[in-house]
N, C-alpha and C positions, 0 to 999 in steps of 0.2 A: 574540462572533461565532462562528459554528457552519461548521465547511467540510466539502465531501465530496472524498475524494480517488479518483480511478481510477487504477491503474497495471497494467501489464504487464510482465514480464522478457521478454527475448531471450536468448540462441536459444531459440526453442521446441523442445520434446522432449513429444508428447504420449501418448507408451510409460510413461518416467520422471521424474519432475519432476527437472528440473537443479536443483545446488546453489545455483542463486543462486535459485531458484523458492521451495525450501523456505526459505532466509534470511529473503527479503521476505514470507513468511506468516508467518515466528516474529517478526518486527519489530511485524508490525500485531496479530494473535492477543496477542501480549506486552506492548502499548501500553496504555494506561488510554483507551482511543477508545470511542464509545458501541455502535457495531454495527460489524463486522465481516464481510464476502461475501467469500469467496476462491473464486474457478472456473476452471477449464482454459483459459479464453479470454480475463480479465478479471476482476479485484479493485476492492473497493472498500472505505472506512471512512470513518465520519463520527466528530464528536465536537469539541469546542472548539479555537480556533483553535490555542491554542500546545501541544496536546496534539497535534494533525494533524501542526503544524510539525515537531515532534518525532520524528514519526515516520517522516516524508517525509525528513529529514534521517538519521535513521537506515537508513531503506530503501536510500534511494541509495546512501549508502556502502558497508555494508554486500552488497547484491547486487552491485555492482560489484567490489567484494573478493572475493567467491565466484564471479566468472565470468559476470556479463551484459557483454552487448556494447552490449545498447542498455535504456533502461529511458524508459520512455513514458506518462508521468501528466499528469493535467489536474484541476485540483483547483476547486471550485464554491464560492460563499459560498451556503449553503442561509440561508432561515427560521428563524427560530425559534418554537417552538408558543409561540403566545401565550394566556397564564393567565388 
């Protein structure tokens, strides 16, 4: 199974990315995920299920340990290309 994840960190700071902003980029950038979008207003990664799991459990943690208040994802079961 193939998932896409959206997430956001709170508070926003759109001067300086907060320390929980940069966390939750080096989480997913760092993860073995197939693509990777990081942008000022919304993130996103895809890539296998328990890679995703993996990394949505590291996210949260993680940014919540550096300072979000709120952390707001929604995660999709995409397709897979089929050969």
């Amino acid at each position: 199974m193939r998932l896409r994840v959206e997430f956001t960190t709170e508070p926003f700071d759109l001067d300086v990315a907060p320390a929980h902003a940069v966390v939750a980029r080096e989480v997913v950038e760092g993860a073995a995920l197939d693509s990777v979008d990081v942008g000022p207003f919304g993130n996103t990664a895809e890539g296998g299920a328990d890679v995703v799991l993996a990394a949505v459990d590291a996210l949260l943690r993680r940014s919540l340990e550096a300072g979000a208040t709120r952390v707001s994802l929604q995660v999709n079961v995409i397709a897979e290309a089929e050969g």
